[in-house]
Backbone as CSV, one residue per row, in Angstrom:
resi,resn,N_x,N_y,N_z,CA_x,CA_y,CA_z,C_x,C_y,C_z
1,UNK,148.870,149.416,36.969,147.814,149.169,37.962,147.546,147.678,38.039
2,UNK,147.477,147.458,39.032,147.715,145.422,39.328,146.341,145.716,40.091
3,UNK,145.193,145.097,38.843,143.824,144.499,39.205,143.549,142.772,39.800
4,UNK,144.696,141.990,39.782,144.862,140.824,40.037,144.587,140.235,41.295
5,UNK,145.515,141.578,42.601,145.023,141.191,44.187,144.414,140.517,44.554
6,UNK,143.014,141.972,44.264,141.981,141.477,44.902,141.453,140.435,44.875
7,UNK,141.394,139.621,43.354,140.530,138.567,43.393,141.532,137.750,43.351
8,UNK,142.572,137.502,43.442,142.781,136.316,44.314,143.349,136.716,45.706
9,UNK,142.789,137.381,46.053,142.584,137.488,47.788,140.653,137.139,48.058
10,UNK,140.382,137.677,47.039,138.700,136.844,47.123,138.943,135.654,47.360
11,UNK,139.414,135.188,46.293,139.379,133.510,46.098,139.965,133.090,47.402
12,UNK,141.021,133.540,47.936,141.655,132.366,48.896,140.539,132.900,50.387
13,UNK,140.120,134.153,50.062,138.408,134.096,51.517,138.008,132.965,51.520
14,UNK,137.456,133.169,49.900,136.526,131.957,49.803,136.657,130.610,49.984
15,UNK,138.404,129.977,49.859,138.711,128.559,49.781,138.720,128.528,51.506
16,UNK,139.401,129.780,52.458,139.447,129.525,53.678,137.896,128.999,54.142
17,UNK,136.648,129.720,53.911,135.546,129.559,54.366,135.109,128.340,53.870
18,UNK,135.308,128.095,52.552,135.303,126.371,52.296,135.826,125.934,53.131
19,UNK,136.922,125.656,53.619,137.502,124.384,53.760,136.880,124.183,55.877
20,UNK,136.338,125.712,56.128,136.404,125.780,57.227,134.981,125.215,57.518
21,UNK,133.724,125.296,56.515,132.614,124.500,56.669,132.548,123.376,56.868
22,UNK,133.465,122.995,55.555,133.736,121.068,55.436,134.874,120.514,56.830
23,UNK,135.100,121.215,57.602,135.810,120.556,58.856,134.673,120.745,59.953
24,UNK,133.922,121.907,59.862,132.777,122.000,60.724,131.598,121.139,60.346
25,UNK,131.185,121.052,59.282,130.877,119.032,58.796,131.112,118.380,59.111
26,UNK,132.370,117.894,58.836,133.477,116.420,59.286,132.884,116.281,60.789
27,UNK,133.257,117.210,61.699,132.962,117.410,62.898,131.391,117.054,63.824
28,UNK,130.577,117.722,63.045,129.448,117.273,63.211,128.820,115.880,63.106
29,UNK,129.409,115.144,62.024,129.567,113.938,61.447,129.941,113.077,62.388
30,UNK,131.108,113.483,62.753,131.632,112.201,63.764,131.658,112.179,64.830
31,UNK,131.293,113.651,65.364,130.488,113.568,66.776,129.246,114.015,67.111
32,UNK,128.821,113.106,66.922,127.112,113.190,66.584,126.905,111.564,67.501
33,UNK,125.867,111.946,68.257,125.473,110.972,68.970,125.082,109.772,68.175
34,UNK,125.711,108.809,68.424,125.001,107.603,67.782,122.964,107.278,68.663
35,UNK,122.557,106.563,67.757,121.420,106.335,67.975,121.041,104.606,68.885
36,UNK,120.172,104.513,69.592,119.931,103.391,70.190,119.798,102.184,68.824
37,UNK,120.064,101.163,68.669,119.990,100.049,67.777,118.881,99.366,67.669
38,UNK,118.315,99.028,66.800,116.998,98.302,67.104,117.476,96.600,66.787
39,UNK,116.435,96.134,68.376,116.644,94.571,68.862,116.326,93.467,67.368
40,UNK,115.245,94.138,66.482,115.302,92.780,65.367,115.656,93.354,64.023
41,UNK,116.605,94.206,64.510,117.501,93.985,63.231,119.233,94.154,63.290
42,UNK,119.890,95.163,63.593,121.276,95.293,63.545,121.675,94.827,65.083
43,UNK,120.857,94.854,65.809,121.305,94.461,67.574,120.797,93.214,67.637
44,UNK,120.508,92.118,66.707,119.918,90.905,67.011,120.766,89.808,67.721
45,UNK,121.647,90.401,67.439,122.931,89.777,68.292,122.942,89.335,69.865
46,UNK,122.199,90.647,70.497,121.889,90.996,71.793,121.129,90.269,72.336
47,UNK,120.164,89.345,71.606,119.365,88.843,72.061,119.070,87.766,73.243
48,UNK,119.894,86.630,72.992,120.171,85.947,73.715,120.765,86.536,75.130
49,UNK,121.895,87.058,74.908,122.301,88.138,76.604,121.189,88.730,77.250
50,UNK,120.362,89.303,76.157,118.913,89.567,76.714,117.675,89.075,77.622
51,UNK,117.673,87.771,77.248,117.042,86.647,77.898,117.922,86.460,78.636
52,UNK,119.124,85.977,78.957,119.532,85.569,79.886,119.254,86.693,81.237
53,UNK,119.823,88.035,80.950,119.863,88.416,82.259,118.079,89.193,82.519
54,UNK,117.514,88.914,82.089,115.992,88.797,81.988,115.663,87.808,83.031
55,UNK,116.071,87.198,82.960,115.945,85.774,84.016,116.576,85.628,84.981
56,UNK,117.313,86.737,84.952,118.748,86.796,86.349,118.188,88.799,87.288
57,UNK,116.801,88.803,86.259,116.486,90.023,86.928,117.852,91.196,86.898
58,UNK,118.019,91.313,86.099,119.015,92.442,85.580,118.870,93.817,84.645
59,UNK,117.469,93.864,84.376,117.408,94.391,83.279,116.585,95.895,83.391
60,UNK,116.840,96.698,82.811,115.933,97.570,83.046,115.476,98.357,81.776
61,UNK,113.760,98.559,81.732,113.073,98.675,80.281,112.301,100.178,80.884
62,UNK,112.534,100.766,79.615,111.532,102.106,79.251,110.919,101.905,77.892
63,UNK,109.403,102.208,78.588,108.201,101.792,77.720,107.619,103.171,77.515
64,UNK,107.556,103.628,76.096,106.557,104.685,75.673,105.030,104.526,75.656
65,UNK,104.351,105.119,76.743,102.920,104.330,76.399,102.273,104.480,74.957
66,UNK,101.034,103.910,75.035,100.352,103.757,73.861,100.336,104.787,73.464
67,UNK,99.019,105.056,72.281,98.678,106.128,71.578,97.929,107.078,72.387
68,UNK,98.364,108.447,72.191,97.964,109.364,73.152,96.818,110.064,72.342
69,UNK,95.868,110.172,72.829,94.277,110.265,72.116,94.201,111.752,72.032
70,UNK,95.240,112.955,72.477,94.679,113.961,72.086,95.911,114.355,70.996
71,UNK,96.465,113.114,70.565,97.524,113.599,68.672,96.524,113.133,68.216
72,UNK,95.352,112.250,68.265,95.399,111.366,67.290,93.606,111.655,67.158
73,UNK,93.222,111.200,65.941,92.152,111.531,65.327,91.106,110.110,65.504
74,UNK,90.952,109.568,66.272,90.651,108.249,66.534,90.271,108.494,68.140
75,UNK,88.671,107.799,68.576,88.366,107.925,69.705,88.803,107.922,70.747
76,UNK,89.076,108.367,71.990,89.687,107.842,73.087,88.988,106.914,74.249
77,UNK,90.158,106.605,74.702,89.398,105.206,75.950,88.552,105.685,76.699
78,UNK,89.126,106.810,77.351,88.373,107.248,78.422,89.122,108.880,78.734
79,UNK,88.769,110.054,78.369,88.400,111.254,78.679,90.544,111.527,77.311
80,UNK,90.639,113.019,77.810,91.142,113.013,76.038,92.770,113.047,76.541
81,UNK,92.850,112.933,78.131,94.894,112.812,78.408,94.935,111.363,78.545
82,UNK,94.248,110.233,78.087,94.447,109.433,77.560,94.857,108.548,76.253
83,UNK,94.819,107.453,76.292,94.873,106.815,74.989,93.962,106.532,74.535
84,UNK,94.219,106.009,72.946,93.221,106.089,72.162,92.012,104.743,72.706
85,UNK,90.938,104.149,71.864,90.476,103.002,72.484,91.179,102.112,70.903
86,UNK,91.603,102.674,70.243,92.445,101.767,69.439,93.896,101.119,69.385
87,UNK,94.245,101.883,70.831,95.458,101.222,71.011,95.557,99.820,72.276
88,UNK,94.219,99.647,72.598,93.929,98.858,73.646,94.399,97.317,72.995
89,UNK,94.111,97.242,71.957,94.407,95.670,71.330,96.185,95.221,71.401
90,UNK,96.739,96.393,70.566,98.303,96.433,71.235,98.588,96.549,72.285
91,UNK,98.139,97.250,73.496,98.912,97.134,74.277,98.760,95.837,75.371
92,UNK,97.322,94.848,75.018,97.021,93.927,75.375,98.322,92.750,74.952
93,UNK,98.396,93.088,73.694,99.633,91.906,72.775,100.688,91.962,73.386
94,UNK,101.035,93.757,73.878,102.441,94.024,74.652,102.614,92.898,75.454
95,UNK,101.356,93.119,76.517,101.253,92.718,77.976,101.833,91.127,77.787
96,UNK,100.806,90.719,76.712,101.360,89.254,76.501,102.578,88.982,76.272
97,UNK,103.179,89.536,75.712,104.996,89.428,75.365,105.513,89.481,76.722
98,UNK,105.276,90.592,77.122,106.068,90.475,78.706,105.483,89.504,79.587
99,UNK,104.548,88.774,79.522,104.227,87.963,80.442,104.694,86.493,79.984
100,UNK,104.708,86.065,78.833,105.835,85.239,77.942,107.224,85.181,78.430
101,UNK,107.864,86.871,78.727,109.148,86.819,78.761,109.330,86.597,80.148
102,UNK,108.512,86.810,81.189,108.642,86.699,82.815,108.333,87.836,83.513
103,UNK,107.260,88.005,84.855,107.440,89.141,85.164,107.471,88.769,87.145
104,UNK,107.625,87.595,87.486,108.202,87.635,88.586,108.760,88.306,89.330
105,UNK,109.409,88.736,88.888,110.761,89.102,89.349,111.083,90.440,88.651
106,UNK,109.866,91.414,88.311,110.119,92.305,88.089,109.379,93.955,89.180
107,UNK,109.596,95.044,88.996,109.244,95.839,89.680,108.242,96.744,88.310
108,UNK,107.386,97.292,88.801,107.338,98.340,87.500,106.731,99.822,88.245
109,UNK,106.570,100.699,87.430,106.310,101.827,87.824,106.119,102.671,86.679
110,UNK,105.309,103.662,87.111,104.383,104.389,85.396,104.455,105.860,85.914
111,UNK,104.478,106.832,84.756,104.093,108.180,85.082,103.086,108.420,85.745
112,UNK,102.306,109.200,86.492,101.343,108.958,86.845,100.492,109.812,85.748
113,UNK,100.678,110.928,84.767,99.537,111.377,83.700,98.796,110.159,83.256
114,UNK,97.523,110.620,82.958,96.842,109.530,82.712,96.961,108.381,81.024
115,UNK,97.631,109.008,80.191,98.230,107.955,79.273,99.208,107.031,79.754
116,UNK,100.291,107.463,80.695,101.075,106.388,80.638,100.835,105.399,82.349
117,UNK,99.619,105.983,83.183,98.726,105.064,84.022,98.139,104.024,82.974
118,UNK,97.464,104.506,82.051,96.384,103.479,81.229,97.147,102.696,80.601
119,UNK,98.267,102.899,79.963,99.236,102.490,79.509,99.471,100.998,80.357
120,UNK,100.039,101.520,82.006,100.603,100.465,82.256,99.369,99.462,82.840
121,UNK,98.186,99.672,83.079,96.814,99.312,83.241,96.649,98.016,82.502
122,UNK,96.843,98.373,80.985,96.163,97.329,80.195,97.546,96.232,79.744
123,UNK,98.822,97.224,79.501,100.052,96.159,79.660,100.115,94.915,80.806
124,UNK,100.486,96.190,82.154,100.906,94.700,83.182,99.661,94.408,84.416
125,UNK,98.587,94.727,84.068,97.190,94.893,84.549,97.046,95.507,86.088
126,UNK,97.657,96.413,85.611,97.599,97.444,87.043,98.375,97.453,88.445
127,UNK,99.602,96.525,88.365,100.567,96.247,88.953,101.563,97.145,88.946
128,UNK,101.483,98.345,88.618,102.778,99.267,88.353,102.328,100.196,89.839
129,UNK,103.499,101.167,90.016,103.460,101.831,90.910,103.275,103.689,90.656
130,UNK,102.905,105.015,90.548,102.933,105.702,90.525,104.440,106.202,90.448
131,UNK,104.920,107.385,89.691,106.143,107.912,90.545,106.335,109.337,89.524
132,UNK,106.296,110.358,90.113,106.742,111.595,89.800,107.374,111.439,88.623
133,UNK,108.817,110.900,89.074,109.811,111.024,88.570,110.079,110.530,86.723
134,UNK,108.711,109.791,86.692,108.828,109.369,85.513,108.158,110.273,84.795
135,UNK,107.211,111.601,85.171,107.298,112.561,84.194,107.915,113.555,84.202
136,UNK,108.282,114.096,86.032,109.475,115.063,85.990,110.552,114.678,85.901
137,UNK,110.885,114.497,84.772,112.233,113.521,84.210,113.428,114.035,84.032
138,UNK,113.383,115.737,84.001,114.580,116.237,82.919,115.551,116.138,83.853
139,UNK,116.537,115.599,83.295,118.307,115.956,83.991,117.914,114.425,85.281
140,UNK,116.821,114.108,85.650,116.961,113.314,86.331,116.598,111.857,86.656
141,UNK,116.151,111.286,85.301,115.647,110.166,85.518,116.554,109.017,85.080
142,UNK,117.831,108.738,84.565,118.928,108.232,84.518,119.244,107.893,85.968
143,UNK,119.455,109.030,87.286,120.090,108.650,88.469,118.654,108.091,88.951
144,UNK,117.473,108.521,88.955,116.250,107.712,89.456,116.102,106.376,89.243
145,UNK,116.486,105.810,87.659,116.118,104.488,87.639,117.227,103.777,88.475
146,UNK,118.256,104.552,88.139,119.457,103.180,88.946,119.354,103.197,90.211
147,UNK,118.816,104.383,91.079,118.251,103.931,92.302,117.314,103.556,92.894
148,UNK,116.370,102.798,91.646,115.146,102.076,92.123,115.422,100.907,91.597
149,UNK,116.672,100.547,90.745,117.131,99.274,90.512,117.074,98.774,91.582
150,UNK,116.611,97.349,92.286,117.068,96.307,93.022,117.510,95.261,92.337
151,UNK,118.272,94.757,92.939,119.248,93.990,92.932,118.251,92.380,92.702
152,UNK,118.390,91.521,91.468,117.986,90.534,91.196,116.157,90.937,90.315
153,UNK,116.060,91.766,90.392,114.795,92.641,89.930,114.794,93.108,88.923
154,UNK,113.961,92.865,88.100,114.020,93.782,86.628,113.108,95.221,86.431
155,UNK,113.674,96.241,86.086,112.452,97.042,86.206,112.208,97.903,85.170
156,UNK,111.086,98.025,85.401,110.019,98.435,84.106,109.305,99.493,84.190
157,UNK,109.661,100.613,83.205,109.428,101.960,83.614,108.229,102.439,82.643
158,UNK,106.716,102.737,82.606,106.461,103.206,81.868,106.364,104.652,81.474
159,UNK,106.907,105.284,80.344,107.080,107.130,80.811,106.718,107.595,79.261
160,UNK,107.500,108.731,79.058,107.013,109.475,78.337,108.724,109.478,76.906
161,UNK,107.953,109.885,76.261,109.102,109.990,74.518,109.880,111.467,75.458
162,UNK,109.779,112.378,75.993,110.890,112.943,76.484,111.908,112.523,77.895
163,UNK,111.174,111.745,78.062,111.802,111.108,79.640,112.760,110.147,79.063
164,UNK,112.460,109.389,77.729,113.365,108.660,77.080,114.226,109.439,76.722
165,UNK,114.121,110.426,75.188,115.308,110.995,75.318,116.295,111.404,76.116
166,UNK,116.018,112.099,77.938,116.894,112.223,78.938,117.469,111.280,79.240
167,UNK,116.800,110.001,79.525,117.830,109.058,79.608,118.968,108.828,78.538
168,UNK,118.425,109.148,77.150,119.545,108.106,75.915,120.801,109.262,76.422
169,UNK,120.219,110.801,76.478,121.391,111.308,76.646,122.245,111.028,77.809
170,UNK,121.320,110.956,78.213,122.903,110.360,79.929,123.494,109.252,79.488
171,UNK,123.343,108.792,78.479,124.240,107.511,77.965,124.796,107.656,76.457
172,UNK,124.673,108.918,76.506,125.503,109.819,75.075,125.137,109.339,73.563
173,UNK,123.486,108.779,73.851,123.399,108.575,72.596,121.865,109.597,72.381
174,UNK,121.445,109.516,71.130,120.357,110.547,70.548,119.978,109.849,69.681
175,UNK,118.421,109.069,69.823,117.957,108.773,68.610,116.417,109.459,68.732
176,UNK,115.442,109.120,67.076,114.500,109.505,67.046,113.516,109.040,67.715
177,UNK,112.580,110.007,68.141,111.048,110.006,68.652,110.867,108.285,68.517
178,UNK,110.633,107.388,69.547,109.986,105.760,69.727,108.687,105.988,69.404
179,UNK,108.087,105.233,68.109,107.031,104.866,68.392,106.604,104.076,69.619
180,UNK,105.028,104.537,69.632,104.038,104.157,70.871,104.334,102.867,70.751
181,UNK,104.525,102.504,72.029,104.562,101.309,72.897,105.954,100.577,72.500
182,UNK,107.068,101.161,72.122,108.374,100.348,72.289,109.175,100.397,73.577
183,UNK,109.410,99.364,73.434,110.694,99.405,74.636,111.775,99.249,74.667
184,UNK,112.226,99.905,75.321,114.405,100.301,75.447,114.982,98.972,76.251
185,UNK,116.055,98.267,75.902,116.711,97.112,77.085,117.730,97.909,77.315
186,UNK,118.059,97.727,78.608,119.686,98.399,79.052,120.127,97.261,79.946
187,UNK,120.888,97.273,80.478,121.439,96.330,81.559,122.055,96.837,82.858
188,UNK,122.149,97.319,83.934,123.787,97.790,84.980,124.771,96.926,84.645
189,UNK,125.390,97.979,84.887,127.278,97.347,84.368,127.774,97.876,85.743
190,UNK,129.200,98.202,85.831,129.825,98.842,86.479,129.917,100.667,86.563
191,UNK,130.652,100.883,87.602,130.344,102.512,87.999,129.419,103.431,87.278
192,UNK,127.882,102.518,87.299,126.993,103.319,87.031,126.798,103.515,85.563
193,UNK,127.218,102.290,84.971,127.154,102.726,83.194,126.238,101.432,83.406
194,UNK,125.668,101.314,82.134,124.282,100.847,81.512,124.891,99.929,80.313
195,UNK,124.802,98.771,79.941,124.659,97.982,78.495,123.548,98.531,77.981
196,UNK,123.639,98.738,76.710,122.608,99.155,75.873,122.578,97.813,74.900
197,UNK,121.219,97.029,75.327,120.726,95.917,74.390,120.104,96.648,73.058
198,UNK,118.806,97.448,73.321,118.608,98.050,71.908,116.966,98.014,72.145
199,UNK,116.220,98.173,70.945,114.688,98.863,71.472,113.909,97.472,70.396
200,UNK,112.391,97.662,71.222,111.450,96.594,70.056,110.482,97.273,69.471
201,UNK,109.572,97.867,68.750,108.674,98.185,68.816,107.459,97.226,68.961
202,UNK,106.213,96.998,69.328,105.623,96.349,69.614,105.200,94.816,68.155
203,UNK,105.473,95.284,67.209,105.110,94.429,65.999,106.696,93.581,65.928
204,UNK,107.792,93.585,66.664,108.725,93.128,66.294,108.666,91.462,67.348
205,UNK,108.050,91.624,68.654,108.441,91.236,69.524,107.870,89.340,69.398
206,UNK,107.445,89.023,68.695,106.988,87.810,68.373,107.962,86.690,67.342
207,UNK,108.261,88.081,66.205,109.328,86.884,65.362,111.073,87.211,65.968
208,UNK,111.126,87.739,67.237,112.431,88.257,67.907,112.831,87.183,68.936
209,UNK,111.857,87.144,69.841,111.848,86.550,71.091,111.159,85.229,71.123
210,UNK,110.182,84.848,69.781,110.024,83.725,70.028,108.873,83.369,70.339
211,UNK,108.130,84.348,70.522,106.225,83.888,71.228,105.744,83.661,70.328
């Protein structure tokens, strides 16, 4: 009687299902969306290209508004689908960075919910424009921004942490949840692809850029 078979017909189940995890690993591993880079540290490189076409009106930014007052345990500005009144000091500092970096020559436009209105309120002092599209975002706010790109114009989107993710994916990358009030650089390139400069969060933007 040959008791031997079975177990090594176990065993080689078991090495098949090994080896078949660790390739479904491998796999996962290396195609796995890379993540957006952040501007003051591994993308510092970018910087300078940054400014330049900043100044050539080329650029186009997605801004997470401030702190949204009904996560957060801290008063709000004004009624509770707003921001907090503690995020008013940052997003004042924002405003200053971008007005440092140039806003001539830029366009902007905000969700219209009322965090990322107030948002762009106290940033670019109420110069932004309303637009749907920046909260009904899914599947479509990638082809929206590039057709509100103009030409020599920089534009400046303020929206929401899921309106960002739709975009990173139309540009095949996946990173984590932006803290409140960072912003994404991209650039137009050709047939509709995007340079990806990389993101700031608001505490970076002084020893980066220089203000």
């Amino acid at each position: 009687m040959n008791l031997g078979t079975p177990i090594i017909s176990n065993k080689r189940k078991w090495l098949v299902i090994a080896v078949v995890l660790f390739v479904i690993a491998l796999a996962v591993i290396v195609f796995e969306s890379p993540a957006i880079a952040d501007l003051s540290e591994e993308n510092r490189h970018q910087i300078p290209t940054l400014k330049t076409q900043w100044q050539d009106g080329e650029v186009i930014v997605l801004i997470r508004h401030l702190e949204r007052c009904d996560k957060a345990d801290s008063p709000c500005l004004t009624g509770t689908e707003g921001i907090t009144a503690r995020s008013v000091d940052d997003g004042q500092a924002l405003g200053a960075d971008f007005h440092q970096l140039g806003l001539l020559n830029s366009d902007i436009f905000n969700s219209p919910l009322d965090r990322t209105a107030q948002t762009e309120s106290i940033v670019f002092g109420d110069r932004g424009f309303d637009r749907d599209w920046l909260f009904k975002c899914k599947k479509t706010i990638f082809k929206d921004a590039l057709a509100n790109k103009a030409p020599g114009k920089n534009l400046i989107l303020v929206t929401h942490s899921s309106c960002i993710d739709s975009f990173e994916e139309s540009l095949g990358y996946s990173s984590e949840t932006p803290e409140y009030g960072t912003s994404l650089f991209f650039s137009p390139g050709s047939n509709n692809k995007l340079e990806v400069h990389g993101f700031l969060e608001m505490d970076d933007w002084d020893h980066i850029l220089g203000f």
